[in-house]
CHARMM internal coordinates of N, CA and C (Angstrom, degrees):
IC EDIT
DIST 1 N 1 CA 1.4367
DIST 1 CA 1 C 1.5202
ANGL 1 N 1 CA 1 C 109.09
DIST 1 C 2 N 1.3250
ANGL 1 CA 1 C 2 N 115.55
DIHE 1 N 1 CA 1 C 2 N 161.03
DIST 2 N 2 CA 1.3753
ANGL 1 C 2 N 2 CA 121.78
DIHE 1 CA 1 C 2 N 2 CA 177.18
DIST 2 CA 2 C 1.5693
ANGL 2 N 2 CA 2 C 111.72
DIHE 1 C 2 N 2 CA 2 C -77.89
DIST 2 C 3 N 1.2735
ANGL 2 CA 2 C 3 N 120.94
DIHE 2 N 2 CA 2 C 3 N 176.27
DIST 3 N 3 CA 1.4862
ANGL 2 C 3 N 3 CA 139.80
DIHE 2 CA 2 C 3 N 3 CA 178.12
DIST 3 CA 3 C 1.1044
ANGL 3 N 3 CA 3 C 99.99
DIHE 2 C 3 N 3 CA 3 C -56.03
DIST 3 C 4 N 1.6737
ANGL 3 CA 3 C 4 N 111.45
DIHE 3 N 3 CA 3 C 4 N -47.57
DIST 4 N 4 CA 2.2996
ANGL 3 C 4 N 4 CA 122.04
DIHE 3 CA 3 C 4 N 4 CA -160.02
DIST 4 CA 4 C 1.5917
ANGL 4 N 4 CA 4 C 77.71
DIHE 3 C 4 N 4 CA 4 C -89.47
DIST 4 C 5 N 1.0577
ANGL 4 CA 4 C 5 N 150.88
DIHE 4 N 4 CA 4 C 5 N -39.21
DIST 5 N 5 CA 1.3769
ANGL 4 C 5 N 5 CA 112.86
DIHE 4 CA 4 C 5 N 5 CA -170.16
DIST 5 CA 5 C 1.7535
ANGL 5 N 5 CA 5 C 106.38
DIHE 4 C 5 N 5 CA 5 C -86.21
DIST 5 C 6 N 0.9063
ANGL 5 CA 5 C 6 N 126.12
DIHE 5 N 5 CA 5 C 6 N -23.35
DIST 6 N 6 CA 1.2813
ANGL 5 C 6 N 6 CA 126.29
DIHE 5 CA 5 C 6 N 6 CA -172.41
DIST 6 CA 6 C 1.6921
ANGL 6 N 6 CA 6 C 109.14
DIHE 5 C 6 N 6 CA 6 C -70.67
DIST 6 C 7 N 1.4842
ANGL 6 CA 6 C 7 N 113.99
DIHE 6 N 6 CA 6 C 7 N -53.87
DIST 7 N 7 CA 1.7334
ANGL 6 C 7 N 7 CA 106.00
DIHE 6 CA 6 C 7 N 7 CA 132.91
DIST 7 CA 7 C 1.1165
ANGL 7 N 7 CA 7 C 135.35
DIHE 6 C 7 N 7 CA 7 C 12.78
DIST 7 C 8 N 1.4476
ANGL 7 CA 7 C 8 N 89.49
DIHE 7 N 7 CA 7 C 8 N -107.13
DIST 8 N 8 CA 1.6035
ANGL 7 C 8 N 8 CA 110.56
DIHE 7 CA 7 C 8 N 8 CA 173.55
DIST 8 CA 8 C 1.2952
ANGL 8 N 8 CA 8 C 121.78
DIHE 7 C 8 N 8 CA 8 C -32.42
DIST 8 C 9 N 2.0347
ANGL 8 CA 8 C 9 N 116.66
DIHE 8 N 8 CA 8 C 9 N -58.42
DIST 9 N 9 CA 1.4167
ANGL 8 C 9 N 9 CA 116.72
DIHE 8 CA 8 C 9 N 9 CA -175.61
DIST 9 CA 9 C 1.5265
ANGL 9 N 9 CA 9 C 113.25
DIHE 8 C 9 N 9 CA 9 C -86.34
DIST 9 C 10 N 1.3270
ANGL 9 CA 9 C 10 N 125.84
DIHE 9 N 9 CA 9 C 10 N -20.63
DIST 10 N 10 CA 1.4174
ANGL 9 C 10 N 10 CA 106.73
DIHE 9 CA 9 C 10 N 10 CA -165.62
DIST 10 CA 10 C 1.7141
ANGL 10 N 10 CA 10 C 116.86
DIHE 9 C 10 N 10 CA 10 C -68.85
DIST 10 C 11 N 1.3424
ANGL 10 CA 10 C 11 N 103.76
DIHE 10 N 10 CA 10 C 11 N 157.07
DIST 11 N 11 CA 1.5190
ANGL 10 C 11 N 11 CA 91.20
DIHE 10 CA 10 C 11 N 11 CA -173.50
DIST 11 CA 11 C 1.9527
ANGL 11 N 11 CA 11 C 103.88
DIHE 10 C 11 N 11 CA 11 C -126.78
DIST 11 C 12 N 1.1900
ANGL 11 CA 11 C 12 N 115.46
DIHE 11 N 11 CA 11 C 12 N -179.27
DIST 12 N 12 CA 1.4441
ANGL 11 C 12 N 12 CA 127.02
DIHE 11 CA 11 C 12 N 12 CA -176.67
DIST 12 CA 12 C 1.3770
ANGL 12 N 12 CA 12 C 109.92
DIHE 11 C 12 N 12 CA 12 C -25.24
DIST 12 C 13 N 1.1015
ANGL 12 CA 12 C 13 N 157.14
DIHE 12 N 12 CA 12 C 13 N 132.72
DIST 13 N 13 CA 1.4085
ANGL 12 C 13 N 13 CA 153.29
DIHE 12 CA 12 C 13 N 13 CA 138.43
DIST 13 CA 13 C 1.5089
ANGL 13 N 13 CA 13 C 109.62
DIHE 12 C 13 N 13 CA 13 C 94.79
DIST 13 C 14 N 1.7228
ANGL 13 CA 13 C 14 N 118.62
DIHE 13 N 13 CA 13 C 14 N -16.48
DIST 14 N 14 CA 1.2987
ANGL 13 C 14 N 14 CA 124.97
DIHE 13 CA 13 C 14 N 14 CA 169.06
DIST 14 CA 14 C 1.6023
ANGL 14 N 14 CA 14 C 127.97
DIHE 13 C 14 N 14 CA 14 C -61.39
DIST 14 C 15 N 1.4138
ANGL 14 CA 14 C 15 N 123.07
DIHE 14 N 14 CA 14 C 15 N 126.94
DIST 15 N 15 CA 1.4362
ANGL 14 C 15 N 15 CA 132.24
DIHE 14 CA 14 C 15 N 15 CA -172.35
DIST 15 CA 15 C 1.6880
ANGL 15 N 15 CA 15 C 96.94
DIHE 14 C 15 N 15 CA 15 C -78.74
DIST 15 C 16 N 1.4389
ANGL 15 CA 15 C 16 N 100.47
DIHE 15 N 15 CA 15 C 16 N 139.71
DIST 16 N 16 CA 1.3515
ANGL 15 C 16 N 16 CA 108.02
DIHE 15 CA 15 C 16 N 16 CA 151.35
DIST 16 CA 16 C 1.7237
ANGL 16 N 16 CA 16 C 125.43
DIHE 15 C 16 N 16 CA 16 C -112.17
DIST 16 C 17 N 1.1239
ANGL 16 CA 16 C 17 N 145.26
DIHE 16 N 16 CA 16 C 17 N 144.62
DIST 17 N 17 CA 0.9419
ANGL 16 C 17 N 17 CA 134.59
DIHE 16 CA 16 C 17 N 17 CA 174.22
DIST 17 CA 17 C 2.0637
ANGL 17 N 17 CA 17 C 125.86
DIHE 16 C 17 N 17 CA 17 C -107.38
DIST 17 C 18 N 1.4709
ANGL 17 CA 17 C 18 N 112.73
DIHE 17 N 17 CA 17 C 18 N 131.29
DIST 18 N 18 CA 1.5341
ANGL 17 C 18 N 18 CA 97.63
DIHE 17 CA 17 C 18 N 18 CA -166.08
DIST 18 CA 18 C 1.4808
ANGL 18 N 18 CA 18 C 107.32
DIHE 17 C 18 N 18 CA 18 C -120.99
DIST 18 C 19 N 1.3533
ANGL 18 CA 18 C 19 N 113.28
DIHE 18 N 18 CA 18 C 19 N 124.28
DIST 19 N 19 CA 1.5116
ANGL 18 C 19 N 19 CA 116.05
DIHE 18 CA 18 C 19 N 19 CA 172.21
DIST 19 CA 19 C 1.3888
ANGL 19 N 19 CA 19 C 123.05
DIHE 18 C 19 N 19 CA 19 C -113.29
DIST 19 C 20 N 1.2400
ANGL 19 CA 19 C 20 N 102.64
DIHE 19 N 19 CA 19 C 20 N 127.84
DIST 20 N 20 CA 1.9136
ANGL 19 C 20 N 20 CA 117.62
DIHE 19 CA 19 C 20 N 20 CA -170.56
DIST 20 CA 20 C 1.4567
ANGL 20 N 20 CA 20 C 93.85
DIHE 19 C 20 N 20 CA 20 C -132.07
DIST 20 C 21 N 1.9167
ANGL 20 CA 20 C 21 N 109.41
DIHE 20 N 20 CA 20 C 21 N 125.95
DIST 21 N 21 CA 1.1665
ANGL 20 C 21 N 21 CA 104.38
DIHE 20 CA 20 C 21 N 21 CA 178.37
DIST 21 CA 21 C 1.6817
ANGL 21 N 21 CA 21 C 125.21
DIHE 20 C 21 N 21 CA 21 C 41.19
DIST 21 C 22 N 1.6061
ANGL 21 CA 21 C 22 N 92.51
DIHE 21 N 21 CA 21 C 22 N -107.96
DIST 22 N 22 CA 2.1495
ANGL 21 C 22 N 22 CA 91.58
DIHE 21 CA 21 C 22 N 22 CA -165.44
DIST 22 CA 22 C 2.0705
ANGL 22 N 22 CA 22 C 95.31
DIHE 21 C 22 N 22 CA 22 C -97.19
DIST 22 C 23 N 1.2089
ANGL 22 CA 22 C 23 N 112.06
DIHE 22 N 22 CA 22 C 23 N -27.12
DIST 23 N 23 CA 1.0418
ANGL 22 C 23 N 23 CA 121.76
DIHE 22 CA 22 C 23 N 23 CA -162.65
DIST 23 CA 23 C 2.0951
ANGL 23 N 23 CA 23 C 125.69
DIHE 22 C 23 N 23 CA 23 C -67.72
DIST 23 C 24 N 0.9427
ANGL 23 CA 23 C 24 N 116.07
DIHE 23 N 23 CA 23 C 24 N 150.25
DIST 24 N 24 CA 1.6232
ANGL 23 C 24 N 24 CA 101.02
DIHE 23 CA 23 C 24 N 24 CA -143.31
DIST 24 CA 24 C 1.8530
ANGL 24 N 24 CA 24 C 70.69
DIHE 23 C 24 N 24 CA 24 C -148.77
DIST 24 C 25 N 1.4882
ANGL 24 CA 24 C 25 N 123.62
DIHE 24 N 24 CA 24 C 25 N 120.97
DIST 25 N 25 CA 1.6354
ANGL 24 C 25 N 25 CA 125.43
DIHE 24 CA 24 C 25 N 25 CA 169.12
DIST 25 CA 25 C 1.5833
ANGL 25 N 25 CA 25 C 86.36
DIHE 24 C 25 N 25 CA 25 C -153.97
DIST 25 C 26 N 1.9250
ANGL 25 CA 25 C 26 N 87.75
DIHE 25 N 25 CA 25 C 26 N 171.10
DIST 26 N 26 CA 1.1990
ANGL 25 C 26 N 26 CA 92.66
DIHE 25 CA 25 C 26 N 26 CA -177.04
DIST 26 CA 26 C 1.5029
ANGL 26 N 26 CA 26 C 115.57
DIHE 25 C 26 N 26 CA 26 C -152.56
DIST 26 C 27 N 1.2646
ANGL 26 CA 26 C 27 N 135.71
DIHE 26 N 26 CA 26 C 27 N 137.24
DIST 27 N 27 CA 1.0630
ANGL 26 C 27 N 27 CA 136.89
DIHE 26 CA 26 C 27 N 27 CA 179.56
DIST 27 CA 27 C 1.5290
ANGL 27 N 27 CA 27 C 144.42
DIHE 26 C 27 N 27 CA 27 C -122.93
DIST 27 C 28 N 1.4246
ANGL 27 CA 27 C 28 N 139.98
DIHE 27 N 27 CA 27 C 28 N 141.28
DIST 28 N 28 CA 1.3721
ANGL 27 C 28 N 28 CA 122.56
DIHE 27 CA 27 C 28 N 28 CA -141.92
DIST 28 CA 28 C 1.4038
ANGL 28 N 28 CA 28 C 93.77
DIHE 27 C 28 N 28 CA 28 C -142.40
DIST 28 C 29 N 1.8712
ANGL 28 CA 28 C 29 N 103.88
DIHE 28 N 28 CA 28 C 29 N 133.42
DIST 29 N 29 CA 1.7027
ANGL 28 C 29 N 29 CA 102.18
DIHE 28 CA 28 C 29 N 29 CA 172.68
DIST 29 CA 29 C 1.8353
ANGL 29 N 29 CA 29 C 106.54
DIHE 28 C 29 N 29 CA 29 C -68.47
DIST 29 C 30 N 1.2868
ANGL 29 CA 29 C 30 N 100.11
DIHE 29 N 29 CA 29 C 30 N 136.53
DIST 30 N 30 CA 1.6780
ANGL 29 C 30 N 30 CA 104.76
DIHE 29 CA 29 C 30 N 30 CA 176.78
DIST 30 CA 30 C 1.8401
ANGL 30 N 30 CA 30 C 91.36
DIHE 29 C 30 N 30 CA 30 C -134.43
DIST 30 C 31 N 1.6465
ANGL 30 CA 30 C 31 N 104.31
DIHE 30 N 30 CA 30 C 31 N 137.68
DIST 31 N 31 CA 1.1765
ANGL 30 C 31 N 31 CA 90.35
DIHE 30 CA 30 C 31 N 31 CA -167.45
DIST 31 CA 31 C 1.4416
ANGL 31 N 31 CA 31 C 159.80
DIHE 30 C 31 N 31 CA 31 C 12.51
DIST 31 C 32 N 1.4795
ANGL 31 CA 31 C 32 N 117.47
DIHE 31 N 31 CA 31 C 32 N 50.41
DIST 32 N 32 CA 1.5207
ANGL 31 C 32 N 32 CA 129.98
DIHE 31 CA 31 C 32 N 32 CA -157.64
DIST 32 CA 32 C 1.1345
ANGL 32 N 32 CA 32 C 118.70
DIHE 31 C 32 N 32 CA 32 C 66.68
DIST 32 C 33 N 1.6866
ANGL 32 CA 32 C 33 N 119.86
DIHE 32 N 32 CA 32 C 33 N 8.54
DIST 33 N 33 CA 1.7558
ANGL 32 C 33 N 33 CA 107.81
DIHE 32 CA 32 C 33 N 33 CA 173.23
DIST 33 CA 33 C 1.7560
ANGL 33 N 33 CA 33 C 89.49
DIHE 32 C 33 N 33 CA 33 C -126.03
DIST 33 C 34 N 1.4294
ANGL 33 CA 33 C 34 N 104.46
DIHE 33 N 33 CA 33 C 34 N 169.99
DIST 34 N 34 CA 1.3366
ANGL 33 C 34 N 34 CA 117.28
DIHE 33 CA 33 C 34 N 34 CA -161.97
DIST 34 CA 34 C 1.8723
ANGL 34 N 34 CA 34 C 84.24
DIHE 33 C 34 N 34 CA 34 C -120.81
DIST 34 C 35 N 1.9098
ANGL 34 CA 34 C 35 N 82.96
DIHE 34 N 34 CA 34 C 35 N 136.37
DIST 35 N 35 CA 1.8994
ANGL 34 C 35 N 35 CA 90.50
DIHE 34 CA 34 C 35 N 35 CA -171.05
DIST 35 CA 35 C 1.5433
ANGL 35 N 35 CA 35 C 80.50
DIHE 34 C 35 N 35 CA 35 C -119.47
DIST 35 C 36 N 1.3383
ANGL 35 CA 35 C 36 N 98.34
DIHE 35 N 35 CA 35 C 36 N 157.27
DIST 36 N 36 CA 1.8294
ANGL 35 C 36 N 36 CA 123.10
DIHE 35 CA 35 C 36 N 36 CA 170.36
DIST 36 CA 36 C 2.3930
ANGL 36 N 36 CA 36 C 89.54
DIHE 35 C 36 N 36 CA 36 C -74.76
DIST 36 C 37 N 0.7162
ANGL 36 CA 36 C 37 N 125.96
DIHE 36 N 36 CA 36 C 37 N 149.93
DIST 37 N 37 CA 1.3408
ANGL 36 C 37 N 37 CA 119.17
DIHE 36 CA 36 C 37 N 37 CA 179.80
DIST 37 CA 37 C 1.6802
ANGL 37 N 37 CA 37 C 91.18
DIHE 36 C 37 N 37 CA 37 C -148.80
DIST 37 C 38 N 1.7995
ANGL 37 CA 37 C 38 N 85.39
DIHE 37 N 37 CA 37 C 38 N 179.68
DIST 38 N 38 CA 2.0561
ANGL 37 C 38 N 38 CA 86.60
DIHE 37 CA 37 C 38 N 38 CA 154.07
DIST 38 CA 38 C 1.5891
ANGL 38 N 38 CA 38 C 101.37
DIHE 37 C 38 N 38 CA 38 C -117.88
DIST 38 C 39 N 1.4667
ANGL 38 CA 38 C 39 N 105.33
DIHE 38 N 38 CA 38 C 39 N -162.20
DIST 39 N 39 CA 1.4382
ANGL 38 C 39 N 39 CA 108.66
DIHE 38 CA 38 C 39 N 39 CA -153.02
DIST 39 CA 39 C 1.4993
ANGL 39 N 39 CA 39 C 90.15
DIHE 38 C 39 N 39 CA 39 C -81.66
DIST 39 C 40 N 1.2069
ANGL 39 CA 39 C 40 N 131.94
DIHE 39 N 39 CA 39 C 40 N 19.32
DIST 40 N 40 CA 1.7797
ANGL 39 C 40 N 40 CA 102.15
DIHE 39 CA 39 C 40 N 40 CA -168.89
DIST 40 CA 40 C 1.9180
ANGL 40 N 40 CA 40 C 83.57
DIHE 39 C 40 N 40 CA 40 C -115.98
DIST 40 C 41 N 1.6119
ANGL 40 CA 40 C 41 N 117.79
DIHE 40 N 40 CA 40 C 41 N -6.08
DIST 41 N 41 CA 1.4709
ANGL 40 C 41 N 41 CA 117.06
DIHE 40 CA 40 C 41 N 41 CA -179.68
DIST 41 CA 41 C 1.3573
ANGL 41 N 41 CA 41 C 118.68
DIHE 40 C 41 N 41 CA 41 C 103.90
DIST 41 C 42 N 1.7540
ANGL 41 CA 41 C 42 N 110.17
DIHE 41 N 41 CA 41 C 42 N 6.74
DIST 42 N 42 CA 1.5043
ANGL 41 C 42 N 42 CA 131.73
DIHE 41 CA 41 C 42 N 42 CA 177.95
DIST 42 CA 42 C 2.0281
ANGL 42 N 42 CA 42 C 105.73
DIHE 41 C 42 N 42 CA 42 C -57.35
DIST 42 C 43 N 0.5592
ANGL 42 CA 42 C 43 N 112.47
DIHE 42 N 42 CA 42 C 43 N 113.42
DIST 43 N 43 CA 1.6294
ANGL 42 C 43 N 43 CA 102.47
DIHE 42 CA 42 C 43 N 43 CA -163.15
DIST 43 CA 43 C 2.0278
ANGL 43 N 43 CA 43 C 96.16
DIHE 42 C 43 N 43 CA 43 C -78.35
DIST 43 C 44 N 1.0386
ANGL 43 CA 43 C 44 N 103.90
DIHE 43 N 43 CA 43 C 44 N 148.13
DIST 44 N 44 CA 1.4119
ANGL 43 C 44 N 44 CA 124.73
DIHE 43 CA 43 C 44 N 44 CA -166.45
DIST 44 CA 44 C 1.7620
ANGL 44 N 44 CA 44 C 113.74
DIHE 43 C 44 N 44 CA 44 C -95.92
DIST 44 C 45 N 1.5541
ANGL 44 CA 44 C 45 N 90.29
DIHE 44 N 44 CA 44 C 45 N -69.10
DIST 45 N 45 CA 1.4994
ANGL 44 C 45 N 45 CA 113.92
DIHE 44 CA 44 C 45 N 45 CA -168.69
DIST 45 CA 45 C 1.2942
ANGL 45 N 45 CA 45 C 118.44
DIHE 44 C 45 N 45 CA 45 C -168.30
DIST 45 C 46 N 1.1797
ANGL 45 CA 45 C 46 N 142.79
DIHE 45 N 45 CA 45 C 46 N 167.32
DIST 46 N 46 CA 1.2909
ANGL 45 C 46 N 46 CA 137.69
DIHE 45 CA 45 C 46 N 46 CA -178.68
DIST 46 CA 46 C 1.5081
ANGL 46 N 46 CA 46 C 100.85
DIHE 45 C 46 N 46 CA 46 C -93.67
DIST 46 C 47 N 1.6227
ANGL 46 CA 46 C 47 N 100.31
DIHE 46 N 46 CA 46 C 47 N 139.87
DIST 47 N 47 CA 1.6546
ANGL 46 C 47 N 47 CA 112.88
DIHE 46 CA 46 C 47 N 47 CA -166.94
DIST 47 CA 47 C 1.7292
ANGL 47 N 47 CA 47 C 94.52
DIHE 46 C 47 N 47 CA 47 C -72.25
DIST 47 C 48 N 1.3124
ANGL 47 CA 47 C 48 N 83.51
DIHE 47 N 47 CA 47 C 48 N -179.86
DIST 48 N 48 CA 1.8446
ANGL 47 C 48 N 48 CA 98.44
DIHE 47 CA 47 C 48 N 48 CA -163.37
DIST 48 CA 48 C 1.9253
ANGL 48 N 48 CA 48 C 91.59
DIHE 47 C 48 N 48 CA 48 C -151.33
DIST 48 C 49 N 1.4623
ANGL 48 CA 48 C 49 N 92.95
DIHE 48 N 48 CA 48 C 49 N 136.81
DIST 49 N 49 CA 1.7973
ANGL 48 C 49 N 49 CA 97.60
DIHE 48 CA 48 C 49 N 49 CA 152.92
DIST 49 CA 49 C 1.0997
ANGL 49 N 49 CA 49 C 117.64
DIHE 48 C 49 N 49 CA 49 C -48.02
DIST 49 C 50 N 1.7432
ANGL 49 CA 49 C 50 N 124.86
DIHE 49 N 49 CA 49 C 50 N 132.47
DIST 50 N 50 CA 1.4346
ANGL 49 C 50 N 50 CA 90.74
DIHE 49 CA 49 C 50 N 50 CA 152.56
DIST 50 CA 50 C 1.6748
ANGL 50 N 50 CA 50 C 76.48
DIHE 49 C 50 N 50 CA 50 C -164.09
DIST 50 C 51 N 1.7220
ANGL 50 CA 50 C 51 N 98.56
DIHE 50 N 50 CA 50 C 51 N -173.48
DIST 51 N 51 CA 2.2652
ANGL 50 C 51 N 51 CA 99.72
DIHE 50 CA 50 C 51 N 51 CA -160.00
DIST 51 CA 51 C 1.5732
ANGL 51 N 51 CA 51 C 83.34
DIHE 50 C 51 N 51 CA 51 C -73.42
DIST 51 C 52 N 1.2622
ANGL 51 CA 51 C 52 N 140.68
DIHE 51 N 51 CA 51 C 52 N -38.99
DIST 52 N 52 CA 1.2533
ANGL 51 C 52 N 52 CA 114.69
DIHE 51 CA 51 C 52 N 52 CA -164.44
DIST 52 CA 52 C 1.2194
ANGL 52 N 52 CA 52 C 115.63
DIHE 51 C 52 N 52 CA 52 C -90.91
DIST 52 C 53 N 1.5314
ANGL 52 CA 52 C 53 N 139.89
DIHE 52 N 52 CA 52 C 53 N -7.34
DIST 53 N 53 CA 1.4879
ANGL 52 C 53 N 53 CA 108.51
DIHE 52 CA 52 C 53 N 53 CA 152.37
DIST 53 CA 53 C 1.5267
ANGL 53 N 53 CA 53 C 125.89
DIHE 52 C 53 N 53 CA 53 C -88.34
DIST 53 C 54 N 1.6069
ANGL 53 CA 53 C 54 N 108.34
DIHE 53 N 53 CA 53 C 54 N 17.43
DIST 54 N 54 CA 1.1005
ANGL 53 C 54 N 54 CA 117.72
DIHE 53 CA 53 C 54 N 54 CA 168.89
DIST 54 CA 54 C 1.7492
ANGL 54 N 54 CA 54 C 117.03
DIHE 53 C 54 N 54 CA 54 C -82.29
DIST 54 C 55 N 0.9061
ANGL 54 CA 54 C 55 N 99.03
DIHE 54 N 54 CA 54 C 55 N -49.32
DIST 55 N 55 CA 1.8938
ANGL 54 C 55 N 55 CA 129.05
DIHE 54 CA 54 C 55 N 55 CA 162.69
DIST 55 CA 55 C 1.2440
ANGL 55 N 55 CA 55 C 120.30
DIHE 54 C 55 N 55 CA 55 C -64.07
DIST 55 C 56 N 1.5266
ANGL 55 CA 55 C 56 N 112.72
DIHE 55 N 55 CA 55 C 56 N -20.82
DIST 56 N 56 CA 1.0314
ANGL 55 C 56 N 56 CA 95.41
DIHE 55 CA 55 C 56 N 56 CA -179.28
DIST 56 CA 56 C 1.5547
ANGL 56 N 56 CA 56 C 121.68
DIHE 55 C 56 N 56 CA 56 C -82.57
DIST 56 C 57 N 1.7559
ANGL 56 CA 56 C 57 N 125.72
DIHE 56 N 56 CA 56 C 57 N -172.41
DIST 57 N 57 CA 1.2700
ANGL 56 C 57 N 57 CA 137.91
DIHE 56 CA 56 C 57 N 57 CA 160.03
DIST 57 CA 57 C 1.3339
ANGL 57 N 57 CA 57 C 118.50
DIHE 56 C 57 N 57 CA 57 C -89.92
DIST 57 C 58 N 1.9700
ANGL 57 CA 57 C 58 N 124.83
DIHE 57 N 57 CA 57 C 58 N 103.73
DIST 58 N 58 CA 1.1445
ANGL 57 C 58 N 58 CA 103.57
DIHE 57 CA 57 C 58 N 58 CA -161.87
DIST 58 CA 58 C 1.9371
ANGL 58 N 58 CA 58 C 92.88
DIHE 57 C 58 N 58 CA 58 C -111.68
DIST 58 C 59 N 1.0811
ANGL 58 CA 58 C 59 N 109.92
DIHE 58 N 58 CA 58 C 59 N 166.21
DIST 59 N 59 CA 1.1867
ANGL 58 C 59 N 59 CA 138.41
DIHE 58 CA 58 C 59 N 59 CA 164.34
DIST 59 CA 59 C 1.5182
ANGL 59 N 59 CA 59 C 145.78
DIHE 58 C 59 N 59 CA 59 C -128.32
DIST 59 C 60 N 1.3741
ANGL 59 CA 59 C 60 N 127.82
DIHE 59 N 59 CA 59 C 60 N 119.75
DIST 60 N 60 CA 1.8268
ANGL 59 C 60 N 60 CA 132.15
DIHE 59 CA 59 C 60 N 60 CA -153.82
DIST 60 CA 60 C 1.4321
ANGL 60 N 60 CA 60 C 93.58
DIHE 59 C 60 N 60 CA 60 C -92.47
DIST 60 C 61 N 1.4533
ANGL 60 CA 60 C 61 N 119.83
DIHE 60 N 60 CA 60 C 61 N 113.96
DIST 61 N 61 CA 1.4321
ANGL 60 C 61 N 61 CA 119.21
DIHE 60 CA 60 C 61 N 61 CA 178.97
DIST 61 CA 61 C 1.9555
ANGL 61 N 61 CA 61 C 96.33
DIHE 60 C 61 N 61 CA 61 C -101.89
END
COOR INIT
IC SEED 1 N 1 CA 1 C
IC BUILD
């Protein structure tokens, strides 16, 4: 799925996952903003625009 659909569906506390090329990140709705996290939902940083999670391949685990 794209970035705008991944958007659209993810919900509260749900992980998304994004693949570009070799690269494997991950990100989690935390109160209506989307955090860079790791895979277990540890929150990282607050996500940011950028061409590769636009490009990237995302997935709602």
């Amino acid at each position: 799925m794209t970035v705008d659909e991944m958007i659209d569906n993810i919900k509260e506390g749900q992980i998304a996952k994004a693949t570009y090329q070799y690269d494997i990140w991950y990100v989690v709705m935390h109160k209506g903003e989307l955090y860079y996290c790791t895979r277990y939902g540890e929150i990282i940083k607050l996500a940011t625009v950028s061409p590769w999670n636009t490009q990237a391949e995302w997935e709602l685990l």
